[in-house]
N, C-alpha and C positions, 0 to 999 in steps of 0.2 A: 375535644381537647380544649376548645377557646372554652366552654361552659366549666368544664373541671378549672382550668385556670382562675376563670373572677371567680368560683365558690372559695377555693383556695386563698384566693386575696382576701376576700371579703370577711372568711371564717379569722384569718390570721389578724386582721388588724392594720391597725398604721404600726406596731411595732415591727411590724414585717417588712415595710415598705424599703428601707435600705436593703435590707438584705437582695429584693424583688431587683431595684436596683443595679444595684452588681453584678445580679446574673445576666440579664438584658444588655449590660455592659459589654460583658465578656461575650454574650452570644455576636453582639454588632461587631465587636472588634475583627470575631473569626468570621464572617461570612455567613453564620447560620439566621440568618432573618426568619425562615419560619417557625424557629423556636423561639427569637426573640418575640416574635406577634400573638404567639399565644401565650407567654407568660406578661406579656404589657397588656391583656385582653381585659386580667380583671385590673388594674389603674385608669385612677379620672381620668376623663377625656382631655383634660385640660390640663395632665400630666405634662412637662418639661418630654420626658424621656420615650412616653405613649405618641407624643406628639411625630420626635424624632423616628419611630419605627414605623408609623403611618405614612410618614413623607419616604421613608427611604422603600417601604411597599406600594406607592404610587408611582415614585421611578421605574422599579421593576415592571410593576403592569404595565405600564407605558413604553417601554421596552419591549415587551410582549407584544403588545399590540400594533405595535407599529412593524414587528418584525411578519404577525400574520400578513400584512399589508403588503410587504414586500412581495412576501411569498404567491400570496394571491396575485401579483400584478407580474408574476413571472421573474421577477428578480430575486432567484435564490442566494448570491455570495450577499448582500447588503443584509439578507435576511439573515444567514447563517451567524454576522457579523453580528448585531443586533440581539439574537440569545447567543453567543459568546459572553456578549457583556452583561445579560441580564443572571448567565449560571456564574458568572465568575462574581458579581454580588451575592446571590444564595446560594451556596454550595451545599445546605442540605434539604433540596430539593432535586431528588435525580429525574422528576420528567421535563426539568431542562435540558437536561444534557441528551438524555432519549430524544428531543424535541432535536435538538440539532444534528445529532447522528444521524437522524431519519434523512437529512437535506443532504443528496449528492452531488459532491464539488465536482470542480470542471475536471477533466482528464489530464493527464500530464503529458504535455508533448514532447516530439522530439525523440521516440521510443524507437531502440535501434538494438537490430542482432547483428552478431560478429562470431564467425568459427572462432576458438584458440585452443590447439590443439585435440582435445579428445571432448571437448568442450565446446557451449556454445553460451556466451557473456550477451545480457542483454542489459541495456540502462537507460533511461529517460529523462528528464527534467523534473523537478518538482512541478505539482500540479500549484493553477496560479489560485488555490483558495486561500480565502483568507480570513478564516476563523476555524478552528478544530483541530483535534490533532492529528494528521493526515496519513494514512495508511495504505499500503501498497499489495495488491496482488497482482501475480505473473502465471498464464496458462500457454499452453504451450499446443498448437493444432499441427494438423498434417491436409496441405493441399488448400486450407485457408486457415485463418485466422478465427480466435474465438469471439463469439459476440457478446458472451456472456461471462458473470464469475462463474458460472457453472458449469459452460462449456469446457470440454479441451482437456489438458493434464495440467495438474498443479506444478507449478515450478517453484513459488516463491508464497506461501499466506502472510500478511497480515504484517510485512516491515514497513519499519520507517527508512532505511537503504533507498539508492536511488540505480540499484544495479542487482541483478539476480543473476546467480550460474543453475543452467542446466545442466548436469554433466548423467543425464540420462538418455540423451536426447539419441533417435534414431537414424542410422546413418544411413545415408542416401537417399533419405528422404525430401521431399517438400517441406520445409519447417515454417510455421509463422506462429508467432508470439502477439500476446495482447497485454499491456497492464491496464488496472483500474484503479484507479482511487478511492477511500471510503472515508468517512469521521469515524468508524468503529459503530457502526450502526449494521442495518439490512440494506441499506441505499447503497449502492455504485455510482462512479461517474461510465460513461462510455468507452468503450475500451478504445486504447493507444495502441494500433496495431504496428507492426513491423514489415519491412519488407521479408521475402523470400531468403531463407539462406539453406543451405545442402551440408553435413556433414560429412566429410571423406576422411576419415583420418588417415594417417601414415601407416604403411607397413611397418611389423619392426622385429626385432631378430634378424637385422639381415647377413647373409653369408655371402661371399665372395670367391668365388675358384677361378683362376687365369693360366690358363695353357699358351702357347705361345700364337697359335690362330683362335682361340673363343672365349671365352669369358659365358660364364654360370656365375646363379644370384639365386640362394632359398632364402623364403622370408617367414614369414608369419602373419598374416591376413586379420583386418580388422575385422571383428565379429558382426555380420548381419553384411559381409562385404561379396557380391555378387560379380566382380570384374574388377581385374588390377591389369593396367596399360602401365606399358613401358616404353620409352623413347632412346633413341639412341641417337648423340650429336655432335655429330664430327665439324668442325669448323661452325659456319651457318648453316647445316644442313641436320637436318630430326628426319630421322627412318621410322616406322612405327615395329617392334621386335613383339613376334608372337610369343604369350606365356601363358600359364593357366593361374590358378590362383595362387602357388605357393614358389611360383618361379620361372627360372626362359633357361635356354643355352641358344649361348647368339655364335654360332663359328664360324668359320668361312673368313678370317677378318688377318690384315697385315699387322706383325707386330713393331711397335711404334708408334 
C-alpha cells in the first residue's frame, strides 16, 4: 500500500498534489491515520502535511509502547487506558481495539442476590476500569459459585446493566451467582461471587373452608416444591399443623 501510494504520487505529478492534500486532510480530521500515512507516503519528506502525519504516528507508537510497558510490569488499567487513547486517535485500525479487549478489567464489586417473588434479582457495582467499553456477564451455580464465564447457567450475556433477573432459577436450591466483566474481547475479569440465597416461593390458589371447630386450606404447590409447612399462631404462640403438599385440616379448635 505505502509503494502503490508514492508510484501514484510520483506518476500524478505536482498537479496532483492539492488534491493528495485534502484527502490526508479529511482522513486526520476523522481519525483514520493509517490511511492518512499511506497516502502522505509518496509526499516530500519535507512536506508541511507528511510531516504532520509522521508526528501524529509517533504519538500513537509512543502510546503503544508505553502501554506494552504497563502491561508487562503488571499494571493492566494504566495499560488499557493508554490503547484507549492510542484507538481513539486511529480508528481504522481494529488491532487496537483487539489489543485492549484482550486486557481483563478488574471485577465489579459489591455483587449481591436477593429472592423477589418467583424470582431471583442480582446487581453489582460497576467494575472500577477505566478504559473500554465495559460488559457484564451473570451465571448462575448450584452449591457454589461459578469460577468461570463458562461455568454454571447463563443468566445475563454481554449488558451494559448493573442488575440481571433470573427468573429460571431452581427452587430450593443452593443458588450462587458470579458476574464478570469484559472490554468485548475473550478476556474476563474474576468473577464477583454472591452469597447463598434459596428460592421458596409462595403457594398460590389458595382455598379456605371454616367450620365452627377447623379450618381447611387447598393450595397449589410451587413446581419442583418437596414440603410446605404450616404454622398456626394464636397470641405469641406458633404450633407447627401437619399438611401434605396441597393442604391441612387443622380441627379440634374454639370458635373465636
Amino acid at each position: 500500500g505505502v509503494l502503490a501510494a508514492a508510484l501514484l504520487a510520483e506518476r500524478a505529478g505536482h498537479g496532483a498534489t492539492g488534491r493528495v492534500h485534502r484527502q490526508i486532510e479529511e482522513e486526520l480530521a476523522a481519525g483514520r491515520l493509517r490511511s492518512a500515512q499511506l497516502q502522505a507516503a509518496g509526499l516530500p519528506p519535507a512536506d508541511e502535511l507528511r510531516v504532520r502525519v509522521d508526528a501524529r504516528a509517533a504519538e500513537v507508537a509512543d502510546l503503544l509502547l508505553r502501554a506494552d510497558a504497563e502491561r508487562r510490569a503488571g499494571r493492566t488499567e494504566p495499560a488499557a487506558h493508554l490503547l484507549a487513547d492510542a484507538a481513539a486517535r486511529v480508528t481504522d485500525d481494529p488491532d487496537l481495539a483487539d489489543r485492549l479487549a484482550a486486557i481483563a478489567p478488574p471485577p465489579p464489586p459489591a455483587a449481591q442476590a436477593a429472592v423477589d417473588g418467583d424470582r431471583v434479582l442480582v446487581s453489582w457495582q460497576a467494575s472500577p476500569a477505566q478504559a473500554g467499553r465495559i460488559r457484564y456477564r451473570v451465571r448462575r451455580g448450584v452449591g457454589r459459585a461459578p469460577g468461570s464465564p463458562a461455568e454454571g447457567v447463563p443468566i445475563a450475556m454481554d449488558i451494559g446493566e448493573l442488575h440481571a433477573a433470573d427468573v429460571s432459577a431452581v427452587p430450593g436450591a443452593d443458588l450462587y451467582y458470579a458476574v464478570f466483566a469484559g472490554r468485548g474481547g475473550p478476556a474476563w475479569s474474576p468473577p464477583a461471587g454472591t452469597a447463598r440465597v434459596v428460592l421458596a416461593p409462595d403457594v398460590t390458589d389458595v382455598v379456605l373452608k371454616t367450620t365452627a371447630d377447623s379450618v381447611s386450606l387447598r393450595w397449589r404447590p410451587p413446581p419442583g416444591a418437596s414440603d410446605v409447612r404450616v404454622v398456626r399462631v394464636v397470641g405469641t404462640g406458633e404450633a407447627r399443623i401437619e399438611s401434605d403438599l396441597t393442604g391441612f385440616n387443622d380441627s379440634g379448635l374454639t370458635a373465636g
